[in-house]
N, C-alpha and C positions, 0 to 999 in steps of 0.2 A: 504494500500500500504506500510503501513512503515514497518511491519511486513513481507513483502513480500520483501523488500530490505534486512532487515537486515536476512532472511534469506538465500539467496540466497550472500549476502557479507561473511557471516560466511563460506559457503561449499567455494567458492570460493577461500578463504583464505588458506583453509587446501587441496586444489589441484593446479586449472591454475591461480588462481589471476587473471582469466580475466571475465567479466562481459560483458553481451548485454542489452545495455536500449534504451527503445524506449521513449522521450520525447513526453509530451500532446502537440498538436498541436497547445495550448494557451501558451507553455511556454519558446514561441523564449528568453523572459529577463532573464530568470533563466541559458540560456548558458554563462553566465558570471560567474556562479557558479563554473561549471565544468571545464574551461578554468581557471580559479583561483585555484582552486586546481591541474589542468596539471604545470600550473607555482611554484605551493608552493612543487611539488615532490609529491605529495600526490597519483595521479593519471598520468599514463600515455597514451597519444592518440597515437592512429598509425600518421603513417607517414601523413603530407599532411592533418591531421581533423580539426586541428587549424585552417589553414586558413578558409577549407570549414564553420566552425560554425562563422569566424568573418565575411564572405561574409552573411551568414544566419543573421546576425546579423544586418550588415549593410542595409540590403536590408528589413530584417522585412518579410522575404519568406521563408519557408523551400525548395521553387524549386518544391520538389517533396518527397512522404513519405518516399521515400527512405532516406531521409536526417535525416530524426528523428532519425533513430536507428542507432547504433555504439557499437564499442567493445569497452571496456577501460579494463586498467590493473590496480590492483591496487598493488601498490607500497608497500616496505620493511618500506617508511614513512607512510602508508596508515591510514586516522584517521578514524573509524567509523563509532564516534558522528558526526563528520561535515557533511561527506558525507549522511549520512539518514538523518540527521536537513534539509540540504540544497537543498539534493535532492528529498525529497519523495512528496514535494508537484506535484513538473515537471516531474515525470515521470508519465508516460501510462503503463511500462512493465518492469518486470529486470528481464536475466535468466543466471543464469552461461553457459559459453563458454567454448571453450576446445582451 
């Protein structure tokens, strides 16, 4: 998987900076990851996901699959190394977006 982030972050970077990940359905704790990097500029969520992943959080539910997956952008501060260290364990899928 990590191989599979970092390549789909690289194309990403050189067209929309946006990305679609689908988190593993064991990795509701690892949404603290991604919401720490939306706060540090690193990454930015649509409108209104924040909240949805702190109610997923809170609740310990994704709801429904559809919760898993989202688009993020990543940011002019966008690091990387952090984002595949941090993320490649919790995700299920990453594809570049348009």
């Amino acid at each position: 998987m990590r191989e599979q982030i970092e390549k789909a972050v690289q194309t990403a970077l050189q067209g929309s900076r946006k990305v679609k990940i689908t988190f593993k359905q064991e990795a509701i704790g690892d949404i603290n990851y991604l919401l720490g990097m939306a706060q540090g500029n690193i990454v930015s969520l649509g409108s209104g996901v924040d909240a949805l992943l702190m109610a997923i959080i809170q609740t310990h539910n994704w709801d429904n699959d559809q919760n898993r997956t989202l688009t993020i952008t990543l940011t002019d501060t966008f690091d990387e190394d952090w984002f595949v260290g941090r993320m490649h364990p919790a995700l299920e899928s990453i594809e570049v977006a348009s």
